[in-house]
C-alpha positions as CSV (number, residue, x, y, z in Angstrom):
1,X,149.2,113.7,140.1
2,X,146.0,114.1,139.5
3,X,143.5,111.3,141.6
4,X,139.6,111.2,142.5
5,X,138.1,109.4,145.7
6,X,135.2,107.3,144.7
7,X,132.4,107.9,147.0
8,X,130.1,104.7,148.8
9,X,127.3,105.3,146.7
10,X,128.9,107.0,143.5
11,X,129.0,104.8,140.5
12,X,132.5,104.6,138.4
13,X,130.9,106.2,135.0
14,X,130.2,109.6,137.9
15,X,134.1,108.9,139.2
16,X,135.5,108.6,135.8
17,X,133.9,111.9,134.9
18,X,135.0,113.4,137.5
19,X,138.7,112.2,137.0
20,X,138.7,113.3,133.2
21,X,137.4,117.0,134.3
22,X,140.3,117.2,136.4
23,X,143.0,115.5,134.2
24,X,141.3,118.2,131.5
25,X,141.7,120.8,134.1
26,X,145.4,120.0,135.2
27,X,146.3,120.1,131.5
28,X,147.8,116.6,131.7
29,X,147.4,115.7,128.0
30,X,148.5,119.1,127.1
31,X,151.6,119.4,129.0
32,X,152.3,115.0,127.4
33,X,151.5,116.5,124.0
34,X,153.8,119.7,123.9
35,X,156.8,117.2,125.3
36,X,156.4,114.4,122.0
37,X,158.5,116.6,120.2
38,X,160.3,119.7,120.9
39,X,159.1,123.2,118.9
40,X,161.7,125.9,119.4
41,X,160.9,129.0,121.2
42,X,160.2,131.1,118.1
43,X,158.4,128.0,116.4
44,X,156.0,128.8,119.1
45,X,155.8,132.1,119.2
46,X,155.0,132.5,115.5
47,X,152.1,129.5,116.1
48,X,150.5,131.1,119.1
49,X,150.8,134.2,116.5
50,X,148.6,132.6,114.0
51,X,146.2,131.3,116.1
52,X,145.6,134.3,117.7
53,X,145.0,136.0,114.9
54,X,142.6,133.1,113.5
55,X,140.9,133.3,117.0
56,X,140.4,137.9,115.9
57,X,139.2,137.4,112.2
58,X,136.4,134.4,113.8
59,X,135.3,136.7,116.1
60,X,135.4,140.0,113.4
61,X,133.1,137.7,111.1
62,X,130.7,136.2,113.4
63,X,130.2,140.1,114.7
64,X,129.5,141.4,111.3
């Protein structure tokens, strides 16, 4: 469970920040995203696959 401890003298817009960081960091909306729906294992596999190799050829044309 993720949770952030306002300060005296902090305002809530600094507070909130902090708490989205931390939900971002925790991979809360990650982790409630992957369980909407279930992917099987090689369903995954073969996504993490492609993006992988969408993540090489980016890199291979922006060094070019």
């Amino acid at each position: 469970m993720v949770g952030v401890i306002v300060g005296e003298h902090e305002s809530l817009d600094r507070a909130l920040y902090r708490f989205k960081r931390k939900c971002a960091k925790a991979g809360v909306l990650r982790e409630y995203k992957q369980a909407r729906y279930f992917i099987k294992p090689s369903e995954r596999r073969r996504l993490q696959r492609l993006k992988a190799m969408r993540r090489a050829h980016k890199m291979n044309r922006l060094q070019a």
